[in-house]
MARGU-262360 format. One record per residue: residue number from 1; z, x, y of N, C-alpha, C, O in turn; residue in one letter. Coordinates in Angstrom, 1 decimal, decimal comma. Layout:
N
NUM;Z;X;Y;Z;X;Y;Z;X;Y;Z;X;Y;A
...
***
This chain:
190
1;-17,5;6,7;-7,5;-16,7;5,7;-6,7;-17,2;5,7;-5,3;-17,4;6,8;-4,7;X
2;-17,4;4,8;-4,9;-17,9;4,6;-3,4;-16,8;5,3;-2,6;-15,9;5,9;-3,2;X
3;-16,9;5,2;-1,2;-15,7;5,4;-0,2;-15,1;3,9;-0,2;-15,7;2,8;-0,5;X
4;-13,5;4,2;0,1;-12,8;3,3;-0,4;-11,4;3,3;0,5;-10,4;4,0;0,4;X
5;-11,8;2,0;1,4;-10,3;2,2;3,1;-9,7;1,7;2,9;-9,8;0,5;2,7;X
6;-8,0;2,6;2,6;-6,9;1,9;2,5;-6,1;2,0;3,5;-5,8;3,1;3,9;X
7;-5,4;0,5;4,2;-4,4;1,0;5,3;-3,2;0,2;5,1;-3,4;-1,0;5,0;X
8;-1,9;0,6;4,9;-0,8;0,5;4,8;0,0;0,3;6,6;0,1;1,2;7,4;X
9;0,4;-0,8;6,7;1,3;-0,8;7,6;2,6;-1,7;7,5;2,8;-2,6;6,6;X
10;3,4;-1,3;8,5;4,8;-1,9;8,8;5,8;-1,6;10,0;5,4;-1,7;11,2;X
11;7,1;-1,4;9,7;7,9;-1,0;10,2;8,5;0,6;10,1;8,7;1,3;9,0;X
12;8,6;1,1;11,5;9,4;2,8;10,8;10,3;2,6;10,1;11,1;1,8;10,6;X
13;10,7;3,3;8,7;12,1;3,0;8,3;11,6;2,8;7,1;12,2;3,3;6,2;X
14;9,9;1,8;6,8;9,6;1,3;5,8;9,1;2,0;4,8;9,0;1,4;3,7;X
15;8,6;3,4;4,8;8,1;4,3;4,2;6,7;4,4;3,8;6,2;4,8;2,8;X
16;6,2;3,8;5,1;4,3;3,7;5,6;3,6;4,6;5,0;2,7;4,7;4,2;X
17;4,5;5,7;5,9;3,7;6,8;5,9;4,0;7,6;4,7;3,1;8,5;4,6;X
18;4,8;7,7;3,8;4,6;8,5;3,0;3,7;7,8;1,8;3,1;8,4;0,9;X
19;3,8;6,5;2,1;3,4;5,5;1,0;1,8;6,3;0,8;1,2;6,5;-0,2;X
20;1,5;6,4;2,4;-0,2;7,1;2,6;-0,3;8,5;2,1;-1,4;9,0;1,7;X
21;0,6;9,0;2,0;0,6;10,8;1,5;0,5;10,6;0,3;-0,6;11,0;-0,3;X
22;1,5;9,7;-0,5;1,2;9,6;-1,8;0,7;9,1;-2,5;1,1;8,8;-3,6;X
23;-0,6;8,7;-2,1;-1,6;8,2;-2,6;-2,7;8,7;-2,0;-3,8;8,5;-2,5;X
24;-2,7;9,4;-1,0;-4,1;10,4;-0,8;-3,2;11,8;-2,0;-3,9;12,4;-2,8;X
25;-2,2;12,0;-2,0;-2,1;13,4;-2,7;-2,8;13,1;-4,1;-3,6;13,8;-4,7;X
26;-2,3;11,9;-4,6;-2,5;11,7;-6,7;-3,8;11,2;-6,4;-4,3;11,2;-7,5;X
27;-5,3;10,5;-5,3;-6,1;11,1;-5,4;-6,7;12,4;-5,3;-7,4;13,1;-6,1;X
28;-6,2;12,6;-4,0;-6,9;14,4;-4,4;-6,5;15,2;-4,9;-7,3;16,2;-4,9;X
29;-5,3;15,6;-5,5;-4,4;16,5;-6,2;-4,6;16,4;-7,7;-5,0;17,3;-8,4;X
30;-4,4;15,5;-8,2;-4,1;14,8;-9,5;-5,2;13,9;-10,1;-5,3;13,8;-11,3;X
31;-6,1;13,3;-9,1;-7,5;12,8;-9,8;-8,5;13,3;-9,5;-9,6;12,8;-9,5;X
32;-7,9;14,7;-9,0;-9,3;14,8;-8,3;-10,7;14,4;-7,3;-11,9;14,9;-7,4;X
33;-10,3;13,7;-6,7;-11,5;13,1;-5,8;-10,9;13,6;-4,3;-10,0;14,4;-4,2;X
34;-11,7;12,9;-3,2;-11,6;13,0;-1,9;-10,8;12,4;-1,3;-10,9;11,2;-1,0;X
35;-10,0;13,3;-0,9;-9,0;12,1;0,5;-8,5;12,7;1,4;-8,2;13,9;1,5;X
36;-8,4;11,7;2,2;-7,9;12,1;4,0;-6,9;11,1;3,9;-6,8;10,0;3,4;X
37;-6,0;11,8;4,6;-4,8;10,8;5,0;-4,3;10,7;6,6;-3,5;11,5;7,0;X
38;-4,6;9,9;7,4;-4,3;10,3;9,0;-2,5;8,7;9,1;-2,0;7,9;8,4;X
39;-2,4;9,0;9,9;-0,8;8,1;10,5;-0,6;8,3;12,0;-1,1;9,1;12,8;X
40;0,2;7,1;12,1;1,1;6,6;13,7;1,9;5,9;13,5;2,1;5,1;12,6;X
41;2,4;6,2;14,3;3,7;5,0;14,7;4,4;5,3;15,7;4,4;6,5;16,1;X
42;5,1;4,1;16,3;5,5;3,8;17,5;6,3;4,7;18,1;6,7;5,6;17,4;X
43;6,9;4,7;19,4;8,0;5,7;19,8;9,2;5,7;19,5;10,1;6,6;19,6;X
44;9,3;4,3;19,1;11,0;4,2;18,4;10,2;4,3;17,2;9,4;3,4;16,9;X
45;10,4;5,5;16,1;10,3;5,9;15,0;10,8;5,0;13,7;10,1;4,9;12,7;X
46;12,2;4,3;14,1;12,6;3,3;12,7;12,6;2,1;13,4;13,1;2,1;14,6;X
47;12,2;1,2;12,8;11,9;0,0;13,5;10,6;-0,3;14,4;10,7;-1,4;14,8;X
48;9,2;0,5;15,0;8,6;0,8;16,0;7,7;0,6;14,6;8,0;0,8;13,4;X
49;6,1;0,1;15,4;5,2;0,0;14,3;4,7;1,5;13,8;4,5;2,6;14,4;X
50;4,3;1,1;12,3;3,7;2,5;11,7;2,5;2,0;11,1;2,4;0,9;10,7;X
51;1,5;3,0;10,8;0,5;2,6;9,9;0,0;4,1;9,5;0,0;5,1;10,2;X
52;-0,5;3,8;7,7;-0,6;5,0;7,4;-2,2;4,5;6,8;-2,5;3,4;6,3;X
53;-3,1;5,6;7,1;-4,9;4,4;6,3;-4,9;6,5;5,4;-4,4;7,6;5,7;X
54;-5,8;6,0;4,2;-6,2;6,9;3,5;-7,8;6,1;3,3;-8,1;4,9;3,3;X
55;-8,6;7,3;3,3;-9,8;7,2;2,7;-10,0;7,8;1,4;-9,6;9,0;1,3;X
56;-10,8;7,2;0,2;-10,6;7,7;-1,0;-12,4;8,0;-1,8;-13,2;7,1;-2,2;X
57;-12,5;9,0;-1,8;-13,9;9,0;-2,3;-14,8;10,2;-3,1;-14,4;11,3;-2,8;X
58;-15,7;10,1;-4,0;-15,9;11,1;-5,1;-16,9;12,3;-4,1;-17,1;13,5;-4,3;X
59;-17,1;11,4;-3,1;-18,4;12,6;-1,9;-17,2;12,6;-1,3;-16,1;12,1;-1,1;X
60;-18,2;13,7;-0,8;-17,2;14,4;0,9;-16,2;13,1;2,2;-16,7;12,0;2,5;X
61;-15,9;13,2;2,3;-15,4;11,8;3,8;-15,8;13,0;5,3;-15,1;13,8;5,8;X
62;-17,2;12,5;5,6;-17,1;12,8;6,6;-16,7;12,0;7,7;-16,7;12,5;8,8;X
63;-16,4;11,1;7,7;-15,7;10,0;8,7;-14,2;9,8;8,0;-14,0;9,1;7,1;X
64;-13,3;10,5;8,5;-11,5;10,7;8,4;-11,3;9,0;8,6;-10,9;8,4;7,6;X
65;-11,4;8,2;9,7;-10,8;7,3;10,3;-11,5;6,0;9,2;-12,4;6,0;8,4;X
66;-10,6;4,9;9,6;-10,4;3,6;8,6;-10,6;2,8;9,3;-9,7;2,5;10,1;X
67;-12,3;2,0;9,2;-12,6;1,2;10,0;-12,4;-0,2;10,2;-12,1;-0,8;11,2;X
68;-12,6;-0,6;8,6;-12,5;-1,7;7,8;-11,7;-1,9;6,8;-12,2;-2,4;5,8;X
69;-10,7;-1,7;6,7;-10,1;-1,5;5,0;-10,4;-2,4;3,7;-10,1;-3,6;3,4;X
70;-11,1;-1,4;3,1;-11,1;-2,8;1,7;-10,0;-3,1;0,7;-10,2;-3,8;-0,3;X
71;-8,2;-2,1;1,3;-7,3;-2,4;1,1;-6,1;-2,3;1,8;-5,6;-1,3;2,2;X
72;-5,5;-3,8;2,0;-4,5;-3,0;2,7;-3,0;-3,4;2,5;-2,8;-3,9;1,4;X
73;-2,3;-3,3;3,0;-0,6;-3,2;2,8;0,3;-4,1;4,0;0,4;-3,6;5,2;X
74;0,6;-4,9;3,8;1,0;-5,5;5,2;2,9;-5,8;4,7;3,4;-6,8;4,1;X
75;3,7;-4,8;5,2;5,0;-4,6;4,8;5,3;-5,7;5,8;6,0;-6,5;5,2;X
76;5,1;-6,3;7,3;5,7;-6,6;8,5;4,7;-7,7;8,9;3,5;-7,6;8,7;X
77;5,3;-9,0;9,6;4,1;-9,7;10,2;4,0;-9,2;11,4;3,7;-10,1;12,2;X
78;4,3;-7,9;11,8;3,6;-7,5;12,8;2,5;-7,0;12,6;1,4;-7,2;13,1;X
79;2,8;-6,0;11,4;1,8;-5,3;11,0;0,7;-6,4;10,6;-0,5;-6,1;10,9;X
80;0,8;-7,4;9,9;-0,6;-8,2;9,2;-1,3;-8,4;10,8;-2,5;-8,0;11,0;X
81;-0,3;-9,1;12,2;-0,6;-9,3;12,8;-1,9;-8,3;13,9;-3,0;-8,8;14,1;X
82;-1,4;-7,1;14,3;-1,6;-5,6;14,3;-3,2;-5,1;14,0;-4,3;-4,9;14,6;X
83;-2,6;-5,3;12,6;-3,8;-4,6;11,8;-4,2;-5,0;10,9;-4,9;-4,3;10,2;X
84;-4,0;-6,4;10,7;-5,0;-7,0;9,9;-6,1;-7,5;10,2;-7,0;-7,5;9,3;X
85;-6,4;-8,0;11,2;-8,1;-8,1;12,1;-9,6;-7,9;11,3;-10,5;-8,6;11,0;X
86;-9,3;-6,6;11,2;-10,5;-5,7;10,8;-10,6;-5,1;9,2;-11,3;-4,2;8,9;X
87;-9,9;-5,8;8,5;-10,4;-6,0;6,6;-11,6;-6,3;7,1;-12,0;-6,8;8,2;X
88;-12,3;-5,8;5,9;-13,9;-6,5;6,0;-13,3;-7,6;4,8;-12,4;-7,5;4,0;X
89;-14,2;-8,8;4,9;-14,3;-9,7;4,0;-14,3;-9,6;2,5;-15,0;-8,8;1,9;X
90;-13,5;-10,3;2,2;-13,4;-10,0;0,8;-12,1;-8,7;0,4;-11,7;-8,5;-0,7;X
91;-11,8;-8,3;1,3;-10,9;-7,1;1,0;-9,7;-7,5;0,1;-9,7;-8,8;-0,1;X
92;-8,6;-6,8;-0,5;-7,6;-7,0;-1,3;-6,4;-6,9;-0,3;-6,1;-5,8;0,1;X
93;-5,7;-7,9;0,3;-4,3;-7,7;0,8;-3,3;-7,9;-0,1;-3,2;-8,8;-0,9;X
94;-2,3;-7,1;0,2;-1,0;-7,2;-0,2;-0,2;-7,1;0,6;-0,2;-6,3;1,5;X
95;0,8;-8,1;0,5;1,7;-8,8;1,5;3,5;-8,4;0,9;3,9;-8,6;-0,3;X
96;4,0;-8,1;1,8;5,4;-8,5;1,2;6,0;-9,8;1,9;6,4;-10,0;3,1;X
97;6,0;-10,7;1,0;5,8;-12,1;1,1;7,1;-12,5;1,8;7,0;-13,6;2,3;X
98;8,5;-11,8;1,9;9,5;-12,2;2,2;9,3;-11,9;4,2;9,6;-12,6;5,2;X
99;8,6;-10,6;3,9;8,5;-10,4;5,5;7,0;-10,6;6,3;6,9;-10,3;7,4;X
100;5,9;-11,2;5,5;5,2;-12,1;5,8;5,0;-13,5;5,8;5,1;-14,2;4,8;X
101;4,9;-13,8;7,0;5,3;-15,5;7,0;3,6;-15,8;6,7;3,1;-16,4;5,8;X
102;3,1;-15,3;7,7;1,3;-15,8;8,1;0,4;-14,9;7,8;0,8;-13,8;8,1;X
103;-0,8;-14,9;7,1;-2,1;-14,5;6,9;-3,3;-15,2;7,7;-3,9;-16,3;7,4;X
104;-3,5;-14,4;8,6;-4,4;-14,9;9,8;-6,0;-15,2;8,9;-6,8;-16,1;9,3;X
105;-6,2;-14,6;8,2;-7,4;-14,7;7,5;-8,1;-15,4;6,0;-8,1;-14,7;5,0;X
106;-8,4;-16,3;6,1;-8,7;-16,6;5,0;-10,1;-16,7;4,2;-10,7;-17,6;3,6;X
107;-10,2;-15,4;4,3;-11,6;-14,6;3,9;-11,4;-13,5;2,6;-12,3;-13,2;1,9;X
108;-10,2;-13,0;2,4;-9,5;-12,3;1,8;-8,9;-12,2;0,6;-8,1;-13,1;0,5;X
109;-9,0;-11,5;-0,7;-8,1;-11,5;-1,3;-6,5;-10,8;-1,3;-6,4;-9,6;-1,1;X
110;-5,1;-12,0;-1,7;-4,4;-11,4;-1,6;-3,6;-11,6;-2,5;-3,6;-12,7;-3,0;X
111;-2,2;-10,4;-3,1;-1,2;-10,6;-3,6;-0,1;-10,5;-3,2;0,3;-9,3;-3,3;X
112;0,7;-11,2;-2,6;2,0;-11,8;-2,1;3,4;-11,1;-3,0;3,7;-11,9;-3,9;X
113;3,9;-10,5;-3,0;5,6;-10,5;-3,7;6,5;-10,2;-2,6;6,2;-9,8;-1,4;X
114;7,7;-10,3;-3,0;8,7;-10,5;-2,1;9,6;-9,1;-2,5;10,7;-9,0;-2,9;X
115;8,6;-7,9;-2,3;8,8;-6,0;-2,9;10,5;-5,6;-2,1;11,2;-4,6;-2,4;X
116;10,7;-6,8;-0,9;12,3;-5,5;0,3;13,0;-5,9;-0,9;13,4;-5,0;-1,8;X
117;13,1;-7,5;-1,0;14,1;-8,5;-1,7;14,2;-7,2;-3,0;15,0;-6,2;-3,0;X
118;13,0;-7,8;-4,0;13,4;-7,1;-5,4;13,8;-5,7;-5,3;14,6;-5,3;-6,1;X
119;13,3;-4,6;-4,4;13,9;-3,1;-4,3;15,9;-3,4;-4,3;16,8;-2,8;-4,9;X
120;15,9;-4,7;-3,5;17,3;-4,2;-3,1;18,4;-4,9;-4,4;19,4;-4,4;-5,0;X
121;17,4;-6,4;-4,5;18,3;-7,0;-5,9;17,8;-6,4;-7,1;17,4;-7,3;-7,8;X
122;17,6;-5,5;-7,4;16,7;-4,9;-8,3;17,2;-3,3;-8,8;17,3;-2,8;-9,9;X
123;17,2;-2,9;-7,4;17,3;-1,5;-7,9;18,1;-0,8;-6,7;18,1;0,4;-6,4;X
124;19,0;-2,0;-6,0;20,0;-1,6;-5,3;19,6;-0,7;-3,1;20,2;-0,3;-2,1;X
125;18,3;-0,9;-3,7;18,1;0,4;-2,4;16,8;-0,1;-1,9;15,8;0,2;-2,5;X
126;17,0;-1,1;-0,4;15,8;-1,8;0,1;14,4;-0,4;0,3;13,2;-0,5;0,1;X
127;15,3;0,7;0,7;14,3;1,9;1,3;13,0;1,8;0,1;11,9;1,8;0,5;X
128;13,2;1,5;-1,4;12,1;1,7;-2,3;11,1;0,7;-2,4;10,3;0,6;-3,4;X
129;11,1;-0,3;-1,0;10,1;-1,1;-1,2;8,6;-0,2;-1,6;7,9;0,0;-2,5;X
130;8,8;0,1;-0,5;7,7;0,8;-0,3;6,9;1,1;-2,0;5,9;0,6;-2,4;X
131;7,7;1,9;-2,5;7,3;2,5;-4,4;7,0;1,6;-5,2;6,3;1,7;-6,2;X
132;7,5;0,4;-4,5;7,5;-0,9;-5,4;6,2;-1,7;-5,2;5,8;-2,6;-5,9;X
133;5,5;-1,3;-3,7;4,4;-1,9;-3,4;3,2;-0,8;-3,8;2,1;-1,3;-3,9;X
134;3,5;0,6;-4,0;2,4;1,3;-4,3;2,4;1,0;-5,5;1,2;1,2;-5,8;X
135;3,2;0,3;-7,0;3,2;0,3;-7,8;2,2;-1,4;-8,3;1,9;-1,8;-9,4;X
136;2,0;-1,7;-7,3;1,5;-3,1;-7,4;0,5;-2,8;-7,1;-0,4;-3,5;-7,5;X
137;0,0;-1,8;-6,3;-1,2;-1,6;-5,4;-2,0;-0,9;-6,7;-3,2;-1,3;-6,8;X
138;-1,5;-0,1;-7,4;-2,4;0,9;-8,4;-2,4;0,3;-9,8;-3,0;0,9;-10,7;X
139;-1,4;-1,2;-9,8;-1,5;-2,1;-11,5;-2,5;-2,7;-10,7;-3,6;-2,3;-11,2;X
140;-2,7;-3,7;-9,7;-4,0;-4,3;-8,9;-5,6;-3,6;-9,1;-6,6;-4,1;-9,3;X
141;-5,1;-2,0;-8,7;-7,0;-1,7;-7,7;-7,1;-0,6;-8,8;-8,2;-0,1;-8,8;X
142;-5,8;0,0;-10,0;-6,8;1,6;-10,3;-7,1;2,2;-9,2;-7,8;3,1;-9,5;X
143;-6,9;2,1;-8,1;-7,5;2,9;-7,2;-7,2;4,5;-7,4;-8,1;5,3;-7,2;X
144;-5,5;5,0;-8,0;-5,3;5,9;-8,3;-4,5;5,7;-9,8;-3,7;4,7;-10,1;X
145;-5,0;7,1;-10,8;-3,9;7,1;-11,6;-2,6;6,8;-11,9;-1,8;7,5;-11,2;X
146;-2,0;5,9;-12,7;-0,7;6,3;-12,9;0,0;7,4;-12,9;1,0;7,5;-12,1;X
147;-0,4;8,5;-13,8;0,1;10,0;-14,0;0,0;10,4;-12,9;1,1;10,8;-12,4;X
148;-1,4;10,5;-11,9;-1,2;11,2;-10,9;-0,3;10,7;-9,1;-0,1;11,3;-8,0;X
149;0,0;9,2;-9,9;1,1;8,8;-8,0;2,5;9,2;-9,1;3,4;9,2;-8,3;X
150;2,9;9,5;-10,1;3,6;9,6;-11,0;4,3;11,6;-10,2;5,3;11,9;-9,7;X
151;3,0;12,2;-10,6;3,4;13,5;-9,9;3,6;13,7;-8,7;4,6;14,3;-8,3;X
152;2,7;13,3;-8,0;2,6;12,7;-6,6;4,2;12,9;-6,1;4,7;13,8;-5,4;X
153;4,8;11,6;-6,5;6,1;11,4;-6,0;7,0;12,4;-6,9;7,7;13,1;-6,2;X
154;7,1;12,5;-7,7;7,8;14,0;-8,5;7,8;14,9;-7,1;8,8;15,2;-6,5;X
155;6,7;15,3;-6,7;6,0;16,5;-5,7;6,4;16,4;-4,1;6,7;17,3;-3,3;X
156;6,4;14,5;-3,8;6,9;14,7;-2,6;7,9;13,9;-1,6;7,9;13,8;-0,4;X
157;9,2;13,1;-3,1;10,3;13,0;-1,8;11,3;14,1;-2,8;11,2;15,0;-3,7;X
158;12,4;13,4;-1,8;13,6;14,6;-2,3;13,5;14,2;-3,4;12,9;13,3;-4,1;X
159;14,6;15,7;-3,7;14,4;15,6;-5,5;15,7;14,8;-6,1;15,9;14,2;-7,2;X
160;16,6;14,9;-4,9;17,7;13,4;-6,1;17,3;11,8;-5,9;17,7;10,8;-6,3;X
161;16,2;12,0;-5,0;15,8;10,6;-5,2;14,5;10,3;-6,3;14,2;9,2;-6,5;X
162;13,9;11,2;-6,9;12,9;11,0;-8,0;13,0;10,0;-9,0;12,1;9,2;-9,0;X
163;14,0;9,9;-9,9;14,4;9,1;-10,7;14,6;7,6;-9,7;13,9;6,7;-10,1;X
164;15,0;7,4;-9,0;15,0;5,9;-8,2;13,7;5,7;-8,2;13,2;4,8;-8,9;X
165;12,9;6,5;-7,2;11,4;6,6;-6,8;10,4;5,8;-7,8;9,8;4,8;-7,5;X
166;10,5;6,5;-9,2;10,1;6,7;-10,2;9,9;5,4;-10,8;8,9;5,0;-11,3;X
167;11,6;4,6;-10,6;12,0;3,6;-11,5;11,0;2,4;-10,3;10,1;1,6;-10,6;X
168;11,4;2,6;-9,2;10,7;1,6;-8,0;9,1;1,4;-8,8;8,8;0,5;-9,5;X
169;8,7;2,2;-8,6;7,2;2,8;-9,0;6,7;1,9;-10,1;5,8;1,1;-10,1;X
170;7,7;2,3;-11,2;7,3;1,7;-12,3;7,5;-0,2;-12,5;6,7;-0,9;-13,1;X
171;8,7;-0,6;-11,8;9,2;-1,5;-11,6;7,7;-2,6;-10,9;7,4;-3,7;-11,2;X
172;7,1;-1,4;-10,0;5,8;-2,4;-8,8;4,5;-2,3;-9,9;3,4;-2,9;-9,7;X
173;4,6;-1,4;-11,0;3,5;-1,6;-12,4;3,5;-2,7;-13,1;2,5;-3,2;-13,4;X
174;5,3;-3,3;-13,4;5,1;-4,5;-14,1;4,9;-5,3;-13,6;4,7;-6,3;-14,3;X
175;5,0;-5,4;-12,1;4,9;-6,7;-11,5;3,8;-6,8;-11,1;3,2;-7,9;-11,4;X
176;3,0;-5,6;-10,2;1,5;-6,2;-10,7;1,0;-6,4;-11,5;0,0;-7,0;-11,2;X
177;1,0;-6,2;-12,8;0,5;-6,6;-13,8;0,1;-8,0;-14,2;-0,9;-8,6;-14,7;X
178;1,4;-8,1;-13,6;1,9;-10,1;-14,1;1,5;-11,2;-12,9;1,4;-12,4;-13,0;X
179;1,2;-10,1;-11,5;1,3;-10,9;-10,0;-0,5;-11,4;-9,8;-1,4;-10,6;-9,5;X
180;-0,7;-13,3;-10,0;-1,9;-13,1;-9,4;-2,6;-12,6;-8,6;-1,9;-11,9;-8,0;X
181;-4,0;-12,4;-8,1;-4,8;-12,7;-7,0;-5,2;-13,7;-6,7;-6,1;-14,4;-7,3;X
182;-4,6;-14,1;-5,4;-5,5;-15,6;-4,8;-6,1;-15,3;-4,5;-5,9;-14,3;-3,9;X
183;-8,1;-16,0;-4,4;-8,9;-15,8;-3,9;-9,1;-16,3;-2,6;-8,4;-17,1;-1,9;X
184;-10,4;-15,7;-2,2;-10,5;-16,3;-0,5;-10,5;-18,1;-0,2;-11,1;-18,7;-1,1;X
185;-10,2;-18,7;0,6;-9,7;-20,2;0,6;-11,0;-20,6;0,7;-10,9;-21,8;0,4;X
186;-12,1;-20,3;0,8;-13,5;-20,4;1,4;-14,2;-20,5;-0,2;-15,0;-21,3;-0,7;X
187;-13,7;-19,5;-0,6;-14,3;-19,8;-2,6;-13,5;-20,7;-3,7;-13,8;-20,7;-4,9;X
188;-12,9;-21,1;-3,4;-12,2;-22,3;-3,5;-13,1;-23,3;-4,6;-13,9;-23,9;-3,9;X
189;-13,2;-23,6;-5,5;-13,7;-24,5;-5,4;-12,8;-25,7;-7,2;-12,1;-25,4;-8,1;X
190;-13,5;-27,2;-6,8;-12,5;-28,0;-7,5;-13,1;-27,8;-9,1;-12,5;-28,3;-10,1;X
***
């Protein structure tokens, strides 16, 4: 597997950054390969921008930082705004479509769902967007095993929230499953 930049952003509050722990952990824990996981976010911690990038790869990562992402996560149209710039072409975006209005780029592939909405009409508890978009992100790219974001999250939120986590998780499996990719507007053709 090549090196492979993923960056997740949003809002504090939205669960950016764990979204990035657990998915560098079920690569490097659970599938075995390479990952770095680095994060920020703003000084107002909930609500204040966050972004979490993982790099994923079968060699060493001697370069930690995420230059280009060839995936990324855009929970906020701040964040698409933010940190969307620098996808390299062609990259995979995923949008949460209720809190993305605009996609500045139309070079891109992306998949759009509306992850706050369905966590909350869905499974009662907006906080599991987040599980609901890694769940779409890993029916989309394989980037990481099922079993292993499966333990992953077993491993690292609290433990009476697992079973929610779990259901979020599995919940963002069937929907990516079923959720197109639009291609870049530029490959278009009649």
């Amino acid at each position: 597997m090549k090196r492979t930049e993923i960056r997740i952003a949003g809002f504090g509050g939205q669960g950016v950054v764990l979204a990035g722990v657990l998915l560098g952990t079920a690569a490097a824990v659970s599938d075995g390969r390479r990952a770095v996981q680095t994060q920020s976010y703003g000084a107002a911690a909930r609500g204040g921008g966050a972004r979490s990038e993982v790099v994923i790869s079968d060699d060493p990562v001697i370069y930690p930082r995420v230059t280009h992402p060839d995936i990324m996560v855009a929970m906020s149209e701040e964040a698409m705004k933010k940190y969307g710039a620098d996808m390299r072409p062609g990259a995979l975006l995923f949008i949460d479509s209720d809190l993305v209005k605009s996609v500045p780029r139309d070079d891109v592939r992306r998949v759009g769902l509306p992850v706050s909405n369905l966590a909350t009409q869905e499974l009662g508890r907006t906080i599991v967007a987040n599980m609901v978009m890694l769940g779409v992100v890993v029916a989309k790219t394989g980037i990481v095993s099922i079993s292993g974001m499966e333990a992953a999250i077993r491993e690292n939120v609290p433990p009476k929230t697992i079973d929610l986590n779990l259901k979020a998780f599995r919940k963002g499996l069937e929907l990516g499953g079923k959720a197109p990719i639009e291609e870049p507007a530029h490959h278009a053709t009649a």
